[in-house]
N, C-alpha and C positions, 0 to 999 in steps of 0.2 A: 329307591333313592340312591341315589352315586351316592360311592364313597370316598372318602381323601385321598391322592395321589398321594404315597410318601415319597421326599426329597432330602436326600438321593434317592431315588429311583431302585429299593431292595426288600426284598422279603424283610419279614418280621414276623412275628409270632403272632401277631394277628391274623395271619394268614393259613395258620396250621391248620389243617385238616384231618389230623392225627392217622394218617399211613405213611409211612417212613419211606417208599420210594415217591408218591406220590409228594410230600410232602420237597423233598431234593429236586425231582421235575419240574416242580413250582418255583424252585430257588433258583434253576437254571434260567427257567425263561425268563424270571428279574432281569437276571445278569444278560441274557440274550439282547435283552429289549434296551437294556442299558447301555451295550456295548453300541447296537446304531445308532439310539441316542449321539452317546460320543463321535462316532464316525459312521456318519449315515451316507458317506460319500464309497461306503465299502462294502461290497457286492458279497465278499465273503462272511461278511457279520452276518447281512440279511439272508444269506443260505440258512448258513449257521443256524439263524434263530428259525426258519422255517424248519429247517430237520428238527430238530429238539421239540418244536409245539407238537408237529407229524407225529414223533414217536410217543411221544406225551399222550397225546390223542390216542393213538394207539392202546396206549395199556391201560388208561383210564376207563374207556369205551370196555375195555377185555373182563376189566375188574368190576364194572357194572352189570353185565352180560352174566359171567360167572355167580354174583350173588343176586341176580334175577331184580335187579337196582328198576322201582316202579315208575322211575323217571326218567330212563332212559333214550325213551324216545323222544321225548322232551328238547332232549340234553344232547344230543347227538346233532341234530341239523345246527346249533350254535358252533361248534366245531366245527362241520363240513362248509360253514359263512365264512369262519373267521381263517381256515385256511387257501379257501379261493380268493379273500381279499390277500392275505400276504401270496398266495401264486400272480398278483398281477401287480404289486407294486417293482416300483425300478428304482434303481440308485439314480440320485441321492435324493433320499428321504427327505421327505418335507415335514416340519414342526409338526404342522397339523397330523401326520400321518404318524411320529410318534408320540403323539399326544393322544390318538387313538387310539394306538396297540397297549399304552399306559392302560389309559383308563377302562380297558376291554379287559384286558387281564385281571387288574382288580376287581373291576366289578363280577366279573365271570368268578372269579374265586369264592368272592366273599355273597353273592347272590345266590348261584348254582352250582359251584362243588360242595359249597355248604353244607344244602342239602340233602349229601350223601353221607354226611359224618353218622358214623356209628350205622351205618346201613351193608356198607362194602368186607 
């Protein structure tokens, strides 16, 4: 079941995940996702936010791996979707396209890193 967009467009403690770098990652890509919101006409925001999901990805994947996380396979092609769709989007972002990445993040948080709490 989706979950409610918050507006403004920012983490909240509903979101916690309880891992302290994990959980700032999450805060970042808010503000990532936030910032093309504002200015979707800027090629460097949507970098921006693709580096940070990338890295994100990254150590999330690292941290599943290391504690042998049994859903990982799972969990993984959701990430390698969601950053082939931001490698082909272009400035300037269209409503719908951040009205996507909104609701992909939240629901990706609050669905399947969920998941992982108290596992990593």
């Amino acid at each position: 079941m989706p979950h409610a967009i918050p507006e403004p467009y920012d983490w909240d403690s509903s979101f916690e995940v309880f891992y302290a770098q994990l959980d700032e990652e999450h805060k970042g890509l808010f503000k990532g996702v936030f910032a093309c919101e504002k200015d979707p006409g800027n090629g460097d925001k949507l970098a921006d936010l693709a580096a940070k999901v990338k890295t994100h990805f990254e150590y999330e994947e690292g941290q599943m791996q290391k504690a042998n996380y049994g859903e990982f396979e799972a969990h993984k092609p959701l990430h390698t979707d969601f950053l082939k769709t931001l490698a082909g989007l272009k400035v300037p972002l269209s409503a719908d396209t951040i009205k996507y990445a909104k609701e992909w993040l939240v629901n990706h948080i609050k669905d399947t890193d969920f998941k992982y709490k108290g596992k990593l």
